[in-house]
MARKE-415293 format. One record per residue (C-alpha): residue number from 1; chain; x, y, z. Coordinates in steps of 0.2 Angstrom, whole numbers, m for minus. Example, Ala and Ser with C-alpha at 12.3 -4.5 7.8 and 13.67 -1.06 7.14 Angstrom:
BEGIN
  semar  lumdo     xx     yy     zz
      1      A     62    m22     39
      2      A     68     m5     36
END
This chain:
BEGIN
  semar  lumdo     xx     yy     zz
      1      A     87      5   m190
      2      A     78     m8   m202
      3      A     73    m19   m186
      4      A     65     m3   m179
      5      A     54      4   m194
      6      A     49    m16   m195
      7      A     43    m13   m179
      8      A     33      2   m181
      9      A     25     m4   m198
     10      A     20    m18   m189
     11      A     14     m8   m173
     12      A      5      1   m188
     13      A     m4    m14   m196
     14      A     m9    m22   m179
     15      A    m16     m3   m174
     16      A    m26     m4   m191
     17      A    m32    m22   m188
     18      A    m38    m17   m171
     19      A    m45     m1   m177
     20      A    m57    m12   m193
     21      A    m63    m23   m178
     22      A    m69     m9   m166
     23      A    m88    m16   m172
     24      A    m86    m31   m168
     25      A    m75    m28   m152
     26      A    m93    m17   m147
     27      A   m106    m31   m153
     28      A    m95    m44   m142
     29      A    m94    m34   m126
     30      A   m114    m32   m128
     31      A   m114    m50   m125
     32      A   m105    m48   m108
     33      A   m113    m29   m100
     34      A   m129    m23   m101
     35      A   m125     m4    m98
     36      A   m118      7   m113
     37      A   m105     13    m98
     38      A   m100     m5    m97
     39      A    m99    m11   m114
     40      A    m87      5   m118
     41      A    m76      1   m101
     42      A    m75    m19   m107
     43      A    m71    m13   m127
     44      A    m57      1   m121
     45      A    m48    m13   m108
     46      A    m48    m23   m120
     47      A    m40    m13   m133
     48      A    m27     m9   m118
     49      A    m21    m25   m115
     50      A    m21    m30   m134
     51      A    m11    m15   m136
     52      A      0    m18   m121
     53      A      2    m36   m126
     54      A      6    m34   m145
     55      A     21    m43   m147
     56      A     14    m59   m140
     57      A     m1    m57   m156
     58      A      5    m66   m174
     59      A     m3    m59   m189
     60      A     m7    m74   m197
     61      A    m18    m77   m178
     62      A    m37    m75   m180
     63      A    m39    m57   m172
     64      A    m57    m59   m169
     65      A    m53    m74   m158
     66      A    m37    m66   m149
     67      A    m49    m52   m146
     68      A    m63    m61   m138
     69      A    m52    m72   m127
     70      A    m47    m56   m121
     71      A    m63    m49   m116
     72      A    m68    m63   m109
     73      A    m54    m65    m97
     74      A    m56    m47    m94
     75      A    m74    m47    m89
     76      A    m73    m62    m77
     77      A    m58    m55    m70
     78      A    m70    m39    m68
     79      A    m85    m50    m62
     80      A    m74    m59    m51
     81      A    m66    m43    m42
     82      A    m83    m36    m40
     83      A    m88    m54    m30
     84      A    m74    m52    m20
     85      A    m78    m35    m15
     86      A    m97    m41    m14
     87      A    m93    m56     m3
     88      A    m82    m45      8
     89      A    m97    m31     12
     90      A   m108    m46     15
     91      A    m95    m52     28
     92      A    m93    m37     35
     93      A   m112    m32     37
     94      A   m113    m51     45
     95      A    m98    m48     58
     96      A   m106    m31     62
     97      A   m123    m38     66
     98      A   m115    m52     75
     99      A   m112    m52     96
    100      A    m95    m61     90
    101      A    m91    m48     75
    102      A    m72    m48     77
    103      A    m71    m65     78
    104      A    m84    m70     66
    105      A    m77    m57     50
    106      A    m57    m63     55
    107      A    m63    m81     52
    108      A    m74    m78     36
    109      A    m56    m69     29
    110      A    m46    m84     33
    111      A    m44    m90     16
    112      A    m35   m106      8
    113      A    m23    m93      1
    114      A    m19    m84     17
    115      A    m19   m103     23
    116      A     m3   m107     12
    117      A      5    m91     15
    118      A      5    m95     34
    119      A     12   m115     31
    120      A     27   m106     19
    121      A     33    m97     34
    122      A     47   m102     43
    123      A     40   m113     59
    124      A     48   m100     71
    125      A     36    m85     64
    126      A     23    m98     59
    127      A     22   m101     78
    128      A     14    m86     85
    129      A      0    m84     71
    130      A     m7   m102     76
    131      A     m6    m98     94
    132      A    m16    m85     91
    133      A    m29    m94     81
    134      A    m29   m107     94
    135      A    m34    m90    108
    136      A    m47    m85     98
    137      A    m51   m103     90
    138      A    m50   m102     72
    139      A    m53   m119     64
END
């Protein structure tokens, strides 16, 4: 019972900490967005995941730096989703325009990671994807 009203005092002191530093979680996410819309999405994700990753944060840690470490992951996390999202209409667009579409856009989405997925397979279902790139030449 002790070892659970520790927990919640200490739930409690880290939801007060967070609570004084909402100023400062604003004033560093206006560093990162430009939009209002976007400064208030980066501050409450950021409040999400310190909440969600409590445990992992030691009192006698420099908040203000756990904080920001955390917003910045965050926001090039978000910037890079949004390239990849980007990169991907642009490729698209591309393949459309194209005389070769399919084959252009299916080449342009071969990435190194698919890459590796394909060598960890066993050789026996390995074989029929590179036959296939070899029909329709992929590099």
């Amino acid at each position: 019972m002790e070892i659970q009203t520790e927990q919640i005092a200490s739930r409690k002191a880290f939801e007060d900490l967070l609570i004084t530093n909402m100023s400062v979680l604003k004033e560093m996410a206006r560093r990162f967005a430009r939009e209002q819309d976007e400064v208030e999405d980066l501050v409450q994700d950021t409040l999400l995941k310190a909440l969600r990753f409590h445990e992992k944060f030691s009192m006698d840690t420099n908040i203000r730096g756990w904080l920001f470490t955390i917003m910045r992951n965050t926001f090039i996390n978000s910037a890079n989703r949004i390239s990849r999202g980007r990169n991907l209409e642009l490729i698209l667009e591309v393949g459309m325009k194209s005389v070769h579409s399919v084959n252009t856009v299916f080449v342009k989405l071969i990435t190194d990671e698919v890459e590796q997925a394909i060598c960890r397979l066993d050789p026996v279902l390995r074989q029929p994807i590179r036959l296939y790139n070899a029909v329709i030449q992929v590099p």
